[in-house]
N, C-alpha and C positions, 0 to 999 in steps of 0.2 A: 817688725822691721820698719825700719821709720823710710818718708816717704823719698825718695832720689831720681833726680833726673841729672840727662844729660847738656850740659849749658856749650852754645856753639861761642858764645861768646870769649870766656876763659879757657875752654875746653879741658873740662873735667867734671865728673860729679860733682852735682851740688845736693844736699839736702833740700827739702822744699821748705824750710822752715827758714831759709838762710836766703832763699830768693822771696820768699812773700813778706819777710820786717826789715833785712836789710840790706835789698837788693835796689840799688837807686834807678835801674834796668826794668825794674817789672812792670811797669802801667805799660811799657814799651818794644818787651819780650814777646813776641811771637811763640818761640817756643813754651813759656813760660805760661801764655795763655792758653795755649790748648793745654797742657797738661792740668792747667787749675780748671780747663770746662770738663777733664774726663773725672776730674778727684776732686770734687768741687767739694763734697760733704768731708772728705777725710784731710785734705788742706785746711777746712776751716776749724774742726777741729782739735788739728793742731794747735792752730795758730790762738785758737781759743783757751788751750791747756796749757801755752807757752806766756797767754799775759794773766792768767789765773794765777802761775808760779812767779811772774812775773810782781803782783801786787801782795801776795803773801812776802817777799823778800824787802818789801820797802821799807817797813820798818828795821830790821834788820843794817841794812843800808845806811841809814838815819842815824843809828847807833855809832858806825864805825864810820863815818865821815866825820864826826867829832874828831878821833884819832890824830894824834902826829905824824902817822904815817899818810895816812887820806889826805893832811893838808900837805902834805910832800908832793905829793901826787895830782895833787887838784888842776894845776896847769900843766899837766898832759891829755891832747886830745886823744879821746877815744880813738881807735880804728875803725868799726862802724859803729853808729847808733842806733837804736830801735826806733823805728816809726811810730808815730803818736797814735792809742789807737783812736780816736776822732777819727782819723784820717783814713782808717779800712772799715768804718763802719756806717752802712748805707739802707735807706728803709727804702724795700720796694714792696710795689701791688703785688699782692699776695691772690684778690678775687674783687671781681668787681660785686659790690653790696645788691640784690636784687629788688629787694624790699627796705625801707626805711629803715634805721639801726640808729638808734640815742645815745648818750654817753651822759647818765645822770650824775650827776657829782651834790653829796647831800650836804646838808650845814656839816658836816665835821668831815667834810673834803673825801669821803670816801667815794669809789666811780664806778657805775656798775653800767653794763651794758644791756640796755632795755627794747624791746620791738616799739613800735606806735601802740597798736592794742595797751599795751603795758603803760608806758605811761599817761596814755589817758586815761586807765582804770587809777593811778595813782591820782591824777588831778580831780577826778570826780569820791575819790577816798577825804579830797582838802588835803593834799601833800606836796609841797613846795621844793622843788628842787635850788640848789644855789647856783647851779649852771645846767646849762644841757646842751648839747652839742649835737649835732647830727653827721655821722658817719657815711659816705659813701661808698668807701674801698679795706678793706682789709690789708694791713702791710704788714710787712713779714722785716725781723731786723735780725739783719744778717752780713756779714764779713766781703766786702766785696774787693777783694784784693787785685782784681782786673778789670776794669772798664767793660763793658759788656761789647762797645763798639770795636776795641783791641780784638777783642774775642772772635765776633764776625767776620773781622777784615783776615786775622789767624786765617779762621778755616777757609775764606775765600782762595787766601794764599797756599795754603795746602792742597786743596781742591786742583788749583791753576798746575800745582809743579805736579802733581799726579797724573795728569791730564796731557800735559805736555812729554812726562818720562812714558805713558801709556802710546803716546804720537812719534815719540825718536823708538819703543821698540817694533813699531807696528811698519814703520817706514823700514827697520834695517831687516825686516823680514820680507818685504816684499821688495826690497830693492834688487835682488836678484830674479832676471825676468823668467818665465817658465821654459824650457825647450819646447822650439816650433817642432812638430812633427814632419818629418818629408814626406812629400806626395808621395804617394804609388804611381807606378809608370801606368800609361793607361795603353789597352791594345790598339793597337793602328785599327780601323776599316777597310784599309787599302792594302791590304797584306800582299794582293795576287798583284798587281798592277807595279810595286816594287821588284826591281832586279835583283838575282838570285846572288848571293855576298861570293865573292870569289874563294876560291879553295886554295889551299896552300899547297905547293906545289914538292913533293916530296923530294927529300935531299933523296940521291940516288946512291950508295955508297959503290966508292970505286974496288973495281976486284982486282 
């Protein structure tokens, strides 16, 4: 079952495939973000198997754009366009390096990733590398269809309207005060020192 959300924007389902390449709304979706921080691995992919299909058809394309009817067609704008993928693809720190890390690259441009031990056993072998580089961080390249700060500010905001619907139910529950209880009478002290309540005086019936 492909993935669907609900968009306040338009208001109706949307695929997630249809909000992450050609949604001009997404770096700026709220809802959009939380949904891609909870489906973060099954969004991406998608969206991975959709420019896989996406480069397998190009040729294809290439072919039938030659066509008569392609050039019929050629000055009509798309409805939407796909997003460049350049433009979802983001290298982040993956770990920070603890120890030293090389990046040898030998005369025939091949690169291997070496510790220090390693290539100083190489230098003291008389082996010359054509570059070396040193490594600090490990990055990880990966589809970053959201902004990450979108994403925090998201959950902030979600957080907030939770917070506030947990404050309007908690107020209309106590808004109604508890009943005061009534005192109980308490006994006088002075019982005997009070005069005796007068007696009703009986109707006398006439005969």
């Amino acid at each position: 079952m492909r993935l669907k959300l609900y968009c306040n924007r338009y208001t109706h389902f949307k695929d997630a495939l249809v909000c992450s390449v050609n949604c001009v709304y997404r770096t700026r979706c709220n809802d959009f973000a939380l949904f891609y921080d909870a489906n973060r691995a099954d969004v991406d992919a998608l969206v991975a198997e959709y420019y896989d299909a996406r480069r397998s058809r190009e040729g294809e394309r290439k072919s039938e754009a030659s066509s008569p009817q392609a050039a019929a067609l050629a000055h009509i704008a798309p409805v939407a366009r796909p997003e460049n993928l350049r433009k979802l693809i983001r290298l982040e720190v993956l770990r920070e390096m603890a120890e030293s890390v090389y990046i040898w690259v030998d005369k025939e441009d091949r690169a291997e990733l070496l510790e220090t031990n390693e290539v100083l056993r190489r230098a003291e072998r008389g082996q010359k590398a054509k570059h070396i580089y040193r490594v600090s961080q490990e990055m990880e390249l990966r589809y970053q269809l959201v902004p990450r700060k979108r994403i925090e500010k998201a959950k902030r905001g979600a957080e907030a309207d939770a917070e506030r619907a947990e404050a309007r139910r908690t107020r209309r529950t106590n808004a109604r005060p508890a009943p005061v209880p009534f005192p109980a009478p308490v006994p006088s002290n002075d019982a005997a020192a009070e005069a005796p309540a007068p007696r009703r005086a009986r109707a006398r019936a006439s005969r």
